[in-house]
N, C-alpha and C positions, 0 to 999 in steps of 0.2 A: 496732788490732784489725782482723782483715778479716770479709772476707762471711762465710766458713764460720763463721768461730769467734759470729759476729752469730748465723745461723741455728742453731747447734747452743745456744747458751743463751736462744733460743727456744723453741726445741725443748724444754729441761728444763724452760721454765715454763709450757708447753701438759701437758709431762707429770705435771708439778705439781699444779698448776691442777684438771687431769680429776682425776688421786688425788683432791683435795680434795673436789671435788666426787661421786663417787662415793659418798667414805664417808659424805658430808651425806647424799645422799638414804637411803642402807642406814642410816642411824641416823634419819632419817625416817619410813622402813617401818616399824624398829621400835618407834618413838613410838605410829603410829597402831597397829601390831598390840597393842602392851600396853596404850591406853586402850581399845582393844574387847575387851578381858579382863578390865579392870577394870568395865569399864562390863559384863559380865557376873557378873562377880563381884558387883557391888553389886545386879544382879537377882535375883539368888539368894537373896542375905541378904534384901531385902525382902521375897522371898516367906518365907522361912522367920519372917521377925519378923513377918509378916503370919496368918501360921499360929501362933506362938507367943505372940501378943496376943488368936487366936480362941480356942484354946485354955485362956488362962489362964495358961499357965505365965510369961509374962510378964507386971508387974504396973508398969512406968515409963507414967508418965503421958504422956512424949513419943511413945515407940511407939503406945502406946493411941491417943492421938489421931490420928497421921499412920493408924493401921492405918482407923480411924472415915471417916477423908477417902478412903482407899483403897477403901473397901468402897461408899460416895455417891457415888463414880464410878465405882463399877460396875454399880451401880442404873440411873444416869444413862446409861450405854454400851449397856445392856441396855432400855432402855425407847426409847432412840430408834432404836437394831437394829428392835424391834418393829414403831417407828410405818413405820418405812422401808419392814419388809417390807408391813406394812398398804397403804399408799399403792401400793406395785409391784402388790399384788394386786389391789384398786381398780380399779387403771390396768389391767389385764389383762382384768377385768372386764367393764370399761366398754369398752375395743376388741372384746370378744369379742359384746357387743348390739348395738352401734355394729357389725361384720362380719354380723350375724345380722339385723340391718334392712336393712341396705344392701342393693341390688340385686346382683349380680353387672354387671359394666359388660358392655354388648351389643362384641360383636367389630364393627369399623368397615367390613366387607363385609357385613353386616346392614344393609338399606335401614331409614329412618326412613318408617316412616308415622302419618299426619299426622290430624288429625281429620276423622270421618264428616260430613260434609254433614249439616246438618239438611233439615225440611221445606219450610224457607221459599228453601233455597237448592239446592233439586232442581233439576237438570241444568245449575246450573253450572257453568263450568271454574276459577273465581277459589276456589270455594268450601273444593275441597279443597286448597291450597295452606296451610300452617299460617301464621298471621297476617294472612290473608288475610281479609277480609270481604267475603260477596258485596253486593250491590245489592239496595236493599229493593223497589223499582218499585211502591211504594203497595200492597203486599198486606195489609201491617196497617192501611192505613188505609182496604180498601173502593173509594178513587180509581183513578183511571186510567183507559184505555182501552177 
């Protein structure tokens, strides 16, 4: 046998092969496209047995019941909706007092000044300096000079 004839029954098992492969995936597609038909389909039906269990017209104890657990989780989906939005508005709330106490922040080209000198530290230079204490020089105590 030679090259060519080597290379051309490659060839038909590359083109084999893709065939094969191709149709796997296109019957793939159509797996997943007809379980989300069905799986639509069986939404339907439950709303409609869910509707025909509220109504009455259905009287199976299986429906009734699954319809009963259908309805407690919606109670359930519905009340914690509620708490959620509660808490968001809470939270809203509370940022909006928490925005309405707070200062506005001073712009950082606004000088910081510092505290006024009292009496006992007139004509200091130490004094207005913020954490700065001036020197007592026995004024409170009368002594000195």
């Amino acid at each position: 046998m030679g090259l060519l004839d080597e290379l051309k029954r490659s060839l038909d098992d590359v083109t084999v092969e893709s065939s094969r492969l191709a149709r796997l995936t296109g019957l793939n597609l159509d797996l997943v496209s007809l379980r989300g038909q069905r799986d639509a389909a069986l939404r339907e039906l439950g709303r409609q047995a869910l509707a025909a269990a509220d109504d009455g017209s259905i009287q199976a104890p299986q429906i009734i019941a699954a319809a009963e657990v259908a309805r407690d989780l919606d109670r359930r989906v519905t009340e914690l909706e509620a708490e959620i939005e509660r808490l968001r508005s809470e939270s809203s709330a509370v940022r909006a007092v928490a925005n309405a106490l707070d200062p506005p922040p001073r712009p950082a080209s606004e000088p910081t000044v510092g505290p006024t000198p009292g009496p006992a530290s007139a004509g200091s230079e130490t004094a207005a300096l913020p954490g700065v204490v001036a020197p007592d020089h026995g004024a409170t105590t009368g002594g000195g000079g």
